[in-house]
LOTI-254540 format. One line per 8 residues: number of its first residue (from 1); their letters; for each residue x, y, z of C-alpha. Coordinates in pm, whole numbers. Layout:
N
NUM = a = X:Y:Z  ...
//
This chain:
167
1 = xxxxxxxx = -3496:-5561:-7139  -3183:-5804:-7158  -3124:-6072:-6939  -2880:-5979:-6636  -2599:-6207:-6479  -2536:-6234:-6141  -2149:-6255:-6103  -1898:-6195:-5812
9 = xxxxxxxx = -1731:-5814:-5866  -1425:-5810:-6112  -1230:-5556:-6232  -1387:-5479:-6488  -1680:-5414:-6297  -1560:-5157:-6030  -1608:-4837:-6223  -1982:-4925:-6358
17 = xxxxxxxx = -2025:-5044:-5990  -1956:-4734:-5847  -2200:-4547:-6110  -2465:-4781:-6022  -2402:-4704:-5646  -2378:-4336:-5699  -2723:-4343:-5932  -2885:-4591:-5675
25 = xxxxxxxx = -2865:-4357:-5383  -2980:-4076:-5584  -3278:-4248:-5697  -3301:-4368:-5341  -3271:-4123:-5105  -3313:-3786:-5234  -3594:-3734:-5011  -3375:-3865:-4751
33 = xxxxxxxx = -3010:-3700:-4817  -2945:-3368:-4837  -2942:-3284:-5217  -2571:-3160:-5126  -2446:-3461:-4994  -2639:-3704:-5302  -2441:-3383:-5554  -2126:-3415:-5442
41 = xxxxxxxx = -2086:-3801:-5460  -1775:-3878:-5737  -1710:-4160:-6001  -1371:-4195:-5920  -1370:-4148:-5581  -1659:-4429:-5524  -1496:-4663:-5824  -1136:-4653:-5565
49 = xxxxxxxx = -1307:-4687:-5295  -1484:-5038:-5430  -1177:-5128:-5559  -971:-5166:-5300  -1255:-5335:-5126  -1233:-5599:-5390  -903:-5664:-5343  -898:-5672:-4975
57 = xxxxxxxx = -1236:-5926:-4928  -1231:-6126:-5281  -1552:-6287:-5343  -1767:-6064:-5121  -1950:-5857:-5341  -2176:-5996:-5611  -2279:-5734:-5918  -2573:-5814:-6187
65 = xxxxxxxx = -2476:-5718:-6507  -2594:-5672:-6869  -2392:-5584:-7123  -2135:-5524:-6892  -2323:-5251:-6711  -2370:-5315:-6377  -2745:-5242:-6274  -2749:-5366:-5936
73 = xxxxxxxx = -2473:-5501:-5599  -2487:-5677:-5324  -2179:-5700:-5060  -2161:-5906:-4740  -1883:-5956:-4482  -1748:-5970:-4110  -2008:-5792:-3875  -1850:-5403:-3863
81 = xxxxxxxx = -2070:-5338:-3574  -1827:-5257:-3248  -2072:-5520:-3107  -2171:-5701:-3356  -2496:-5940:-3313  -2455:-6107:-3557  -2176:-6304:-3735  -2240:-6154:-4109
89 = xxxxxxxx = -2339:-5803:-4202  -2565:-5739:-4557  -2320:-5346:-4602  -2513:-5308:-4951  -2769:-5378:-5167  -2863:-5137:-5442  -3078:-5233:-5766  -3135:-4946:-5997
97 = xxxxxxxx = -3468:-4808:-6017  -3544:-4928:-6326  -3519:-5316:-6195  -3743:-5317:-5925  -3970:-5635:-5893  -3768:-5819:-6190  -3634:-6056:-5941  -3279:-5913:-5963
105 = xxxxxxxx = -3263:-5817:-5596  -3395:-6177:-5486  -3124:-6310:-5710  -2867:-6091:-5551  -2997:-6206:-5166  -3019:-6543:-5275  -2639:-6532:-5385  -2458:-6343:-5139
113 = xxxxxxxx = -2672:-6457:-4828  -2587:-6770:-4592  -2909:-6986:-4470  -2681:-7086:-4192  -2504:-6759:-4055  -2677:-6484:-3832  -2682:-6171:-4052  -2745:-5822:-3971
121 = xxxxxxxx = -2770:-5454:-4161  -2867:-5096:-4177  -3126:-4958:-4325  -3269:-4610:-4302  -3540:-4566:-4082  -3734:-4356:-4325  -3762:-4601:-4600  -4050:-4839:-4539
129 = xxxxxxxx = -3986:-4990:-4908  -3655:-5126:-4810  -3787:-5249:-4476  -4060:-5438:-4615  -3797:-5568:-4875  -3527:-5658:-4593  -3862:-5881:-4385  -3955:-6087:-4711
137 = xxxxxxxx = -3569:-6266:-4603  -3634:-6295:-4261  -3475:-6020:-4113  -3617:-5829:-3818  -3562:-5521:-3616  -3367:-5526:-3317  -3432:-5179:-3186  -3110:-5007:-3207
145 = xxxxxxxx = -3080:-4689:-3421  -2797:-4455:-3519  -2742:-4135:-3711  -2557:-4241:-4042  -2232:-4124:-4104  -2270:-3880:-4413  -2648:-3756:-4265  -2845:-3655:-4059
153 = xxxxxxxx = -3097:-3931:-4125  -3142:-4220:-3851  -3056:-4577:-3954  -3205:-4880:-3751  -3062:-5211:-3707  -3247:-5513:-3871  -3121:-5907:-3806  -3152:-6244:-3938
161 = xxxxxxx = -3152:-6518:-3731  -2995:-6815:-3935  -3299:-7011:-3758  -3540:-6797:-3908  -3422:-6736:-4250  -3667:-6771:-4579  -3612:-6825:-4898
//
């Protein structure tokens, strides 16, 4: 396999970005989403969507590439939590299958986390992989849960405490 480049989202990255996101959560989750819900996400729809989120918070995602395909994301930003407990929020991270344990995903933290800044996320409840993942860079849950917003599956809270944060 070719060597990927970690890079912050461009242009020229949105629509490959929003296949990778589309082929991530079907790899992901389809013992957690409804089959429906996983069949129904759409290229262009998803490829907008991260494009207007580029040009509204520049420099907040970060996309590893190779060959100009985009084969895993990371985004962080403002806390979206209504109250937040934590200054940052980790909204997505999403390495395709295929990458697992290359070191692309600690690349991606590595870039697009802040050693300094309190930093929280959601992660389903149901997926001890991504858990485990999420505790290898400090972060801990806080014991809040909620149902996501396109299913019925429960998310929990997890933070990192700029105090506690590993590399």
């Amino acid at each position: 396999m070719s060597e990927w480049q970690v890079v912050r989202l461009g242009a020229e990255h949105v629509r490959s970005m929003a296949e990778c996101h589309i082929a991530c959560w079907r790899e992901a989750y389809r013992d957690l989403v409804p089959a429906h819900v996983l069949d129904a996400f759409d290229v262009d729809r998803r490829a907008a969507a991260w494009e207007k989120i580029r040009e509204n918070y520049p420099g907040h995602i970060a996309v590893a590439v190779i060959d100009g395909t985009v084969i895993g994301f990371a985004s962080t930003g403002p806390a979206r939590d209504e109250s937040p407990v934590a200054e940052r929020e980790l909204s997505a991270m999403y390495i395709r299958a295929a990458w697992y344990g290359t070191g692309v995903a600690r690349e991606l933290m590595e870039t697009v986390l802040a050693r300094d800044t309190d930093t929280s996320l959601w992660v389903f409840q149901e997926n001890p992989r991504a858990r485990a993942f999420y505790r290898k860079y400090g972060f801990e849950a806080d014991g809040t849960h909620r149902v996501e917003a396109f299913t019925p599956a429960v998310e929990m809270r997890m933070v990192r405490r700029a105090d506690r944060a590993s590399s």
